[in-house]
N, C-alpha and C positions, 0 to 999 in steps of 0.2 A: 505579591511580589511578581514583577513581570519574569516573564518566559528569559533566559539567555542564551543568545547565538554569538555561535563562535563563527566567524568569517576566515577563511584561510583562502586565500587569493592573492597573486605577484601582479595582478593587473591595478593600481593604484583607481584609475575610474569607475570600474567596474564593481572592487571594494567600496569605494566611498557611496557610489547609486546605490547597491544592497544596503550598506546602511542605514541613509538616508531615509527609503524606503520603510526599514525594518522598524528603525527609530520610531516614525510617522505611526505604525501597529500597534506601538508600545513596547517591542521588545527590547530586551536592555544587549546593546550589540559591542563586539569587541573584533578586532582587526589583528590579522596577522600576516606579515607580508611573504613568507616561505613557509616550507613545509619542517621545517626543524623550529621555529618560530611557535607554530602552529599549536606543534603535540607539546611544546612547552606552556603551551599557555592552554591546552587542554587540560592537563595533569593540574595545575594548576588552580585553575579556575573552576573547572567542573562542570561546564555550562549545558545548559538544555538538549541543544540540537548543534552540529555543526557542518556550513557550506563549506564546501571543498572541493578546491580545483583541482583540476588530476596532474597539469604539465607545471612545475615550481621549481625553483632553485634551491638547493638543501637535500631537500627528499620530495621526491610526488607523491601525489596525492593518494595514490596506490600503498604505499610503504606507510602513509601517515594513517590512514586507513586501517590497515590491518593491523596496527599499532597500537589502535584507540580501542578496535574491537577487540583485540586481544588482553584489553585489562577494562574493558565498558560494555555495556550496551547503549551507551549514548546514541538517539537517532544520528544517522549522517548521509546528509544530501550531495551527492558530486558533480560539478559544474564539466561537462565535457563540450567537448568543440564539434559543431553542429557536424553531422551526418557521420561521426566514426563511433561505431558502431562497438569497433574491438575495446574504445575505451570505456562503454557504458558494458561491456560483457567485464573486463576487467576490473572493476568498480565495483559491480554484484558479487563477484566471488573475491572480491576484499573484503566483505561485510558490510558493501553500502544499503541502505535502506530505500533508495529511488535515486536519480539522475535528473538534471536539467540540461539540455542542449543549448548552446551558446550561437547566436545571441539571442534573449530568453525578455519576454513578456513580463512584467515582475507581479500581474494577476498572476502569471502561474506560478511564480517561485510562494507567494505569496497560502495558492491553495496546496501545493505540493507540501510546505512546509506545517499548515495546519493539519493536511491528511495524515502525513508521518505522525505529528504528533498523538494525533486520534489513534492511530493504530499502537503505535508506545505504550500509551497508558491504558489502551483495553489489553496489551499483552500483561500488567506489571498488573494488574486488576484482577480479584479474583477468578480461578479459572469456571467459565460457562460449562454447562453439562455438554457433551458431546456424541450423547444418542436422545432421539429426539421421537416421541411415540404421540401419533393418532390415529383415529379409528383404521383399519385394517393397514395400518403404515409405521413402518419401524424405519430411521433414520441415523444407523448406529456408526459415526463419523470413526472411534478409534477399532473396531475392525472392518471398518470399509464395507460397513453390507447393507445393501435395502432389501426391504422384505414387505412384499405388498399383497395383501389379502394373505397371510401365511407364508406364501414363496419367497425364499430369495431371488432376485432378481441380478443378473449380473449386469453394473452398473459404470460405465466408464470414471475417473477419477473427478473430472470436471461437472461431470453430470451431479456427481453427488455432493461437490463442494456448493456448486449452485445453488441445487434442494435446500441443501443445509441451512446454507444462510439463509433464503428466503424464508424457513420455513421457521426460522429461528425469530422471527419478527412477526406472529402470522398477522395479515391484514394490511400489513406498509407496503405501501406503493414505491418500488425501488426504478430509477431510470436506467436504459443499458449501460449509462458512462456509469454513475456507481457501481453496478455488479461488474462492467469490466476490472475496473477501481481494485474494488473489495476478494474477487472471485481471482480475477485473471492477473492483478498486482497489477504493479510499474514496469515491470519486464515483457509485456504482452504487445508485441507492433500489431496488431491486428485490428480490425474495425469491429461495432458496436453489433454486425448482422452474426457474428457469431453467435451472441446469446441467442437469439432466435431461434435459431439451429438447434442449439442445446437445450430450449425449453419446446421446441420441436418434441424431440427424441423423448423427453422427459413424460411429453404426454400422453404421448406413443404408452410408453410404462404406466401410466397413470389414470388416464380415462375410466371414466364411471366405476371407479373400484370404489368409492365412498361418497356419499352426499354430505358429509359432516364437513370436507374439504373440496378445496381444486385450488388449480393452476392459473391466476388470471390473468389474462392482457389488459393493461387499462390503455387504453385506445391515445394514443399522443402522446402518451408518460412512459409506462414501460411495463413491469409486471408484479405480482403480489402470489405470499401462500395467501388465499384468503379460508378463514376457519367460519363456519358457518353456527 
């Protein structure tokens, strides 16, 4: 059964381009031209994922939003007007699950739309273990502690969310944009040289405490746990 997007948007071209588009994917797309429109045919229909503009007639996208999240966890993407910022801040503490800035690439509505989903269904997916143990290295995510060769180690948040995932894969080869992606979310205006930084610091902690594991750069790609 194809995926269903729900489209809420007052822009008539802009709706019919995403669907057009979405169509083209295979998803099974439906239109709604305000924001009381919208959450009607949310409740409704029930659909996969839904694009949501923030400025509508009826209700914004704001109100529709917190609306949907308040009786769903449906993913939902919100279309904002390029460089305002307070609407992509106002968006995330509605319940949105990422943003696109307008006027938008539809490669990227396109990846945004499949990464949210990937994330959906690893949440709704049984839950992963979330302490994570190799030789002299404890990785213990829900009390936030590393413990390396016996010691805890006091670890910054990001530091350990990094670890984590990396290490939760050992041996894949992850590039900066996915761990920004994955680690730092849709909410991170920052560039790719962070990770570095943080896998810096990480090595600093980690150096020669084990030859069963490390930390690795893949020279052009990006970084890996690799398990030996």
């Amino acid at each position: 059964m194809a995926i269903s997007v729900l489209i809420v948007e007052d822009d008539r071209n802009i709706a019919e381009l995403l669907q057009l588009y979405l169509e083209k994917e295979g998803y099974a797309v439906t239109l709604a031209a305000d924001g009381g429109q919208g959450l009607s045919k949310f409740r409704s229909l029930s659909p996969d994922l839904v694009l949501l503009d923030v400025m509508m007639p009826v209700m914004d996208g704001w109100s529709v939003c917190r609306a949907i999240r308040a009786e769903s966890k449906t993913p939902v993407i919100m279309l904002t007007a390029k460089g305002e910022t307070d609407d992509k801040v106002a968006g995330l503490k509605a319940g949105a699950d990422d943003y696109i800035t307008k006027p938008f690439e539809m490669k990227e509505v396109l990846a945004r739309i499949e990464a949210v989903l990937r994330r959906s269904a690893a949440g709704a997916a049984e839950p992963k273990p979330r302490r994570i143990v190799f030789d002299k290295l404890v990785i213990d995510m829900d009390a936030f502690e590393l413990t390396v060769d016996g010691k805890k180690v006091d670890t910054p948040p990001k530091e350990m969310e990094l670890l984590f995932y990396l290490a939760s894969s050992p041996n894949r080869v992850y590039t900066r944009n996915q761990l920004l992606d994955e680690v730092w979310g849709f909410d991170y205006f920052g560039d790719s040289r962070t990770v570095d930084v943080h896998v810096k610091r990480l090595r600093e902690k980690l150096e020669g405490v084990s030859d069963k594991w490390s930390l690795k750069t893949v020279w052009g790609v990006g970084y890996k746990f690799e398990v030996l």
